[in-house]
C-alpha positions as CSV (number, residue, x, y, z in Angstrom):
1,X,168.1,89.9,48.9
2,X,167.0,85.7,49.2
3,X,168.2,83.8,52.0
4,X,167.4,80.5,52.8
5,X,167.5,77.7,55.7
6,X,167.9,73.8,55.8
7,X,165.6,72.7,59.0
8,X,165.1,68.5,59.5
9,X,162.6,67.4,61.6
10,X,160.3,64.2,62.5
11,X,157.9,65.8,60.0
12,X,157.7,68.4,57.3
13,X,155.3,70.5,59.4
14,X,157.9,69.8,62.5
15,X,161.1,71.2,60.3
16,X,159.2,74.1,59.3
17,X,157.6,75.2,62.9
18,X,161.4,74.9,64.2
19,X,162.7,77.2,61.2
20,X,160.0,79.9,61.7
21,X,161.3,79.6,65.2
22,X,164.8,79.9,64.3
23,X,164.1,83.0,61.8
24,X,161.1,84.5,64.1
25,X,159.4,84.7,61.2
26,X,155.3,84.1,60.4
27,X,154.5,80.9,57.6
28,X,153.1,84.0,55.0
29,X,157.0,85.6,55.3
30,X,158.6,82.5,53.3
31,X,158.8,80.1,51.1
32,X,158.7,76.4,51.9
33,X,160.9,73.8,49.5
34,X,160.9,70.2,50.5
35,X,164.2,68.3,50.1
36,X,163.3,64.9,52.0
37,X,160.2,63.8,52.8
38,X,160.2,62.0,56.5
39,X,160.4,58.2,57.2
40,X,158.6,57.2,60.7
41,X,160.0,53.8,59.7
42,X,158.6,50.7,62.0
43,X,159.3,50.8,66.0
44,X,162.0,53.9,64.8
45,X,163.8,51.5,63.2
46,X,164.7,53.0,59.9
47,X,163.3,56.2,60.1
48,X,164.4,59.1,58.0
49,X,163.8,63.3,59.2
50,X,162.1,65.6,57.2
51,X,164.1,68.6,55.7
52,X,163.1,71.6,53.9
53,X,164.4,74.4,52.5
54,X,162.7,77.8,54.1
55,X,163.5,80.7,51.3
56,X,162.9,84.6,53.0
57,X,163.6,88.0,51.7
58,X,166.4,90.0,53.9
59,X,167.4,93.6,53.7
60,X,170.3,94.6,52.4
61,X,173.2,95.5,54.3
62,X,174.2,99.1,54.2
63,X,178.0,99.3,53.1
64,X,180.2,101.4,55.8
65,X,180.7,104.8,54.8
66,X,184.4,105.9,55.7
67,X,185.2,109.0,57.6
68,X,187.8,111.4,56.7
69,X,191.0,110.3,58.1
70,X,191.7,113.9,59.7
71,X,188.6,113.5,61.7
72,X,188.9,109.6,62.2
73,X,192.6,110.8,64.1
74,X,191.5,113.8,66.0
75,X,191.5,112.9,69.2
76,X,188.2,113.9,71.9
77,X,188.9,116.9,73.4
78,X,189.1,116.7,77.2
79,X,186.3,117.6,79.4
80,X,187.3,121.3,81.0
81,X,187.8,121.0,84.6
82,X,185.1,122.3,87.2
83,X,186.4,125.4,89.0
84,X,187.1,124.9,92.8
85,X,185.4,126.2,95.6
86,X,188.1,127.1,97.8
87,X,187.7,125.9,101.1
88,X,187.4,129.1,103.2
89,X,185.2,130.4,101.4
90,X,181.3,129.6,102.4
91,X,178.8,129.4,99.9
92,X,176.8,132.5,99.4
93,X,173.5,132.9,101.7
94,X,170.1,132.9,98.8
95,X,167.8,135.5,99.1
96,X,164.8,135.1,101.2
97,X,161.5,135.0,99.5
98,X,159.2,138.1,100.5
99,X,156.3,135.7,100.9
100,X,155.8,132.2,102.4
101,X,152.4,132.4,102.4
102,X,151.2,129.2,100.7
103,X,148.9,130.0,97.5
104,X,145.4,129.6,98.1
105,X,144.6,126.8,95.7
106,X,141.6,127.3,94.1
107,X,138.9,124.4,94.6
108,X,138.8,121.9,91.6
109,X,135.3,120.1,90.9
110,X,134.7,116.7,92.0
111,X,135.7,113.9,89.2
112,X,132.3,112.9,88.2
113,X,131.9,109.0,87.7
114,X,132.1,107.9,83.9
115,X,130.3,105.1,82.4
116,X,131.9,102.3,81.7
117,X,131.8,101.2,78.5
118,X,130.1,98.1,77.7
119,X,133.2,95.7,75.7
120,X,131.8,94.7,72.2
121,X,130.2,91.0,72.1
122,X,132.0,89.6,68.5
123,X,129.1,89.0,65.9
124,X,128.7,85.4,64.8
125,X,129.8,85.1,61.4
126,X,126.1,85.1,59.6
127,X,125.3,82.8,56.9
128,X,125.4,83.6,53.3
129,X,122.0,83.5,51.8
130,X,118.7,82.2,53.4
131,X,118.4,79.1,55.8
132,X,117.0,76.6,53.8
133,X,115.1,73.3,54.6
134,X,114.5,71.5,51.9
135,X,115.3,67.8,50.6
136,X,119.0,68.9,50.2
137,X,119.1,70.4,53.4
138,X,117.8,67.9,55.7
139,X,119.7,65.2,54.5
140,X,123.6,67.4,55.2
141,X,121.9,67.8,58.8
142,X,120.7,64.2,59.1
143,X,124.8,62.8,57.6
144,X,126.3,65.4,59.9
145,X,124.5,64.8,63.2
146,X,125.2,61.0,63.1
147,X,128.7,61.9,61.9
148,X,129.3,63.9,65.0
149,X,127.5,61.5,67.2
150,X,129.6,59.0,66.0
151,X,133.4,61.4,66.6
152,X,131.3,62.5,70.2
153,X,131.2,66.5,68.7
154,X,128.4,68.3,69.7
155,X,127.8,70.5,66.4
156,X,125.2,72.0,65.3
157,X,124.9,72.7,61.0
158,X,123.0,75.2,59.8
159,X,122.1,75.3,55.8
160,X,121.7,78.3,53.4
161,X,121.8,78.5,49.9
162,X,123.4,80.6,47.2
163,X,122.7,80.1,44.1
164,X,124.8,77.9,42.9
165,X,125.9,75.8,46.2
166,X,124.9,74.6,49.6
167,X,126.6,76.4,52.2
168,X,127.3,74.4,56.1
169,X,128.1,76.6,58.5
170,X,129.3,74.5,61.4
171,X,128.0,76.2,65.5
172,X,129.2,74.9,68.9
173,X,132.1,75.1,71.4
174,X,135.6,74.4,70.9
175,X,135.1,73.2,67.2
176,X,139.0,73.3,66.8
177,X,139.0,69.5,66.0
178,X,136.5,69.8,63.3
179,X,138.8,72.2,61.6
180,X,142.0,70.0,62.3
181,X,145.7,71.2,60.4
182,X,145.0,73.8,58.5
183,X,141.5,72.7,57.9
184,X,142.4,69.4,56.9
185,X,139.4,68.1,59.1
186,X,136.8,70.2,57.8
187,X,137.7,69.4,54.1
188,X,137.2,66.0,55.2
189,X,134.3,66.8,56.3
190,X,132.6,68.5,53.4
191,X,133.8,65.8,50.9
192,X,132.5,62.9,53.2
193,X,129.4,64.9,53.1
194,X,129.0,66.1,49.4
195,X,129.3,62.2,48.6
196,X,126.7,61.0,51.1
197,X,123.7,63.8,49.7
198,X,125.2,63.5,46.1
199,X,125.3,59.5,46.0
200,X,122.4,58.3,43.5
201,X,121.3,61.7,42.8
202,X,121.2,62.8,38.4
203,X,122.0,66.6,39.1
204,X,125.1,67.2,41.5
205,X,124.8,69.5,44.5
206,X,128.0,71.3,45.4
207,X,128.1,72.1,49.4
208,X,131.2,74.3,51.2
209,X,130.9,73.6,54.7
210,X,132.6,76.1,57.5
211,X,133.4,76.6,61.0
212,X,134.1,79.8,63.0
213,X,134.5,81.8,60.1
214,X,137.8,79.4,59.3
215,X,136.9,79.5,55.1
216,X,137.5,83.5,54.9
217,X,140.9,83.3,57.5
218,X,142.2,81.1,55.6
219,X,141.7,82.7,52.5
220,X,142.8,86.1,52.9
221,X,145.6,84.6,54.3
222,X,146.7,83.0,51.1
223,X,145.7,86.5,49.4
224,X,148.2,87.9,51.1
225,X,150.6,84.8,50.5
226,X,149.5,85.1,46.7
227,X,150.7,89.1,46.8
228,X,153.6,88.9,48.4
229,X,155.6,85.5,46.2
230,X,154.1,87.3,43.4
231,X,156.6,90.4,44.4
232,X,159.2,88.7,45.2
233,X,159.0,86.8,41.7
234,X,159.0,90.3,40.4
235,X,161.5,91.9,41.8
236,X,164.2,88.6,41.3
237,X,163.4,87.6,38.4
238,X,162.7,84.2,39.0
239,X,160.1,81.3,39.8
240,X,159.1,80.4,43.0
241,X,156.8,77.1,44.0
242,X,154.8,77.0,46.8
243,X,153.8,74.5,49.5
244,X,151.1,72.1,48.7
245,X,147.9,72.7,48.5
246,X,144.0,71.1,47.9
247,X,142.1,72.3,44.7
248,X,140.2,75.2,46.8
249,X,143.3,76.8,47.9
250,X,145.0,76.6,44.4
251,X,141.8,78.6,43.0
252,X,142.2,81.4,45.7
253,X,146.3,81.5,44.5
254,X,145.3,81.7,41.2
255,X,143.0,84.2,41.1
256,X,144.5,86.4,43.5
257,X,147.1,86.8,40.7
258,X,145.0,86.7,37.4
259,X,145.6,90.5,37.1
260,X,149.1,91.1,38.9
261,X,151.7,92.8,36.5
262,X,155.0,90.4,35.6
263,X,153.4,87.7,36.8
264,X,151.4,84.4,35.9
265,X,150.5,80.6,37.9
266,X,150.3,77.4,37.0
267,X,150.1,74.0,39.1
268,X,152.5,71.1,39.1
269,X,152.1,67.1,40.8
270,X,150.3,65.4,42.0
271,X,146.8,65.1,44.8
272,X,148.0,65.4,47.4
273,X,151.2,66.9,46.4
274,X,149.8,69.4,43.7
275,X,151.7,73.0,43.7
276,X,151.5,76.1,42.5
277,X,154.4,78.0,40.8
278,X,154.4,81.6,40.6
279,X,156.1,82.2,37.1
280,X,158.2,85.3,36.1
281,X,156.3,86.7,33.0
282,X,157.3,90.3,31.6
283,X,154.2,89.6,29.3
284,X,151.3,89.0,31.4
């Protein structure tokens, strides 16, 4: 069965952190409704909290299956009592053993010395396709260097080429910042960047840029957000919207349930407020 939540907080992201804390629950477990988008207001003066409406599926509680009311009235019956030792009486002597004679235990080969075993070193994701270094190429590295110089990230891209885009994979330490809120950052990032090579240009490039493997995460992520709405739809019969999302992540919803029994997708709103709704559809 659905159950659902009201959470406010400073922000939409703040009201749903506290209700995933509240239900103990992961972001992929529910679904997220907005009812009042937060004010900051100026100096706190007139500032309004965020809530939203968290939606999750709960078993069902078993009903209580009665007991016969012969049995429910028997009473336990009483432990029997020990029998006493009376006090006269000592407690009989135990046999002697035959033989003390400790067993001769036979001598057990030394533990030899294992090997330790060497803990895996995690491959780098590789890059898709060849490294490239042509025209294309060298002017995403010479944009994203004095990008990074300029937010003090030391970043390294490195270009290959499928064959129908450019992709970036972003290498260095502690790129968490380039990645930002659920790779708000990096989308930055890769649109700045497709308008700096594509500016002036008569055929358009597309590039995908990427950092520590963050693209694929995220994506099987909301595969498995895609499956599990589109059950749910299923089995109650009845729409369900989910958060917003950017273009790219509306294509991975969508086409994670192209083929899925009962079910179809469509998008609703506006950039950067655009939704996908899971639609109940006996037809599809």
């Amino acid at each position: 069965m659905l159950k659902y939540i009201e959470v406010t907080g400073k922000t939409e992201d703040e009201a749903i952190t506290r209700g995933l804390l509240q239900l103990g629950m992961d972001r992929d477990d529910v679904s997220v409704e907005v009812l009042h988008r937060g004010k900051a207001g100026f100096l706190g003066i007139g500032s309004v909290p965020a809530r939203v409406k968290l939606t999750y599926e709960a078993p069902d509680e078993p009903e209580p299956v009665p007991q016969p009311e012969s049995e429910a009235e028997k009473p336990a019956p009483a432990p029997a009592p020990k029998p006493e030792t009376p006090a006269h009486e000592a407690p009989a002597p135990r046999p002697e053993k035959k033989d003390r004679r400790p067993r001769e235990k036979k001598p057990q080969p030394a533990p030899q010395p294992q090997p330790r075993a060497e803990a895996p070193v995690p491959a780098a994701p590789a890059p898709v396709g060849e490294p490239v270094d042509d025209e294309v190429a060298a002017a995403i590295v010479r944009f994203q260097a004095g990008l990074f110089e300029q937010l003090g990230v030391k970043a390294v891209p490195t270009v290959t080429r499928t064959e129908d885009a450019y992709q970036v994979v972003l290498e260095g330490d502690d790129l968490g910042p380039l990645i930002g809120h659920r790779g708000e950052t990096l989308d930055a990032i890769q649109q700045l960047t497709s308008y700096a090579v594509n500016r002036g240009r008569s055929r358009r490039v597309r590039i995908h840029v990427d950092a520590e493997g963050y693209r694929a995460r995220r994506e099987e992520s909301l595969n498995r957000l895609a499956r599990k709405t589109a059950a749910k739809v299923v089995k109650y019969r009845r729409n369900i919207t989910l958060e917003p999302m950017n273009a790219y992540e509306r294509h991975v919803i969508h086409t994670a349930l192209q083929d899925f029994p009962g079910v179809s997708t469509h998008s609703v709103g506006t950039e950067p407020n655009r939704r996908t709704v899971v639609t109940y559809d006996p037809n599809a």
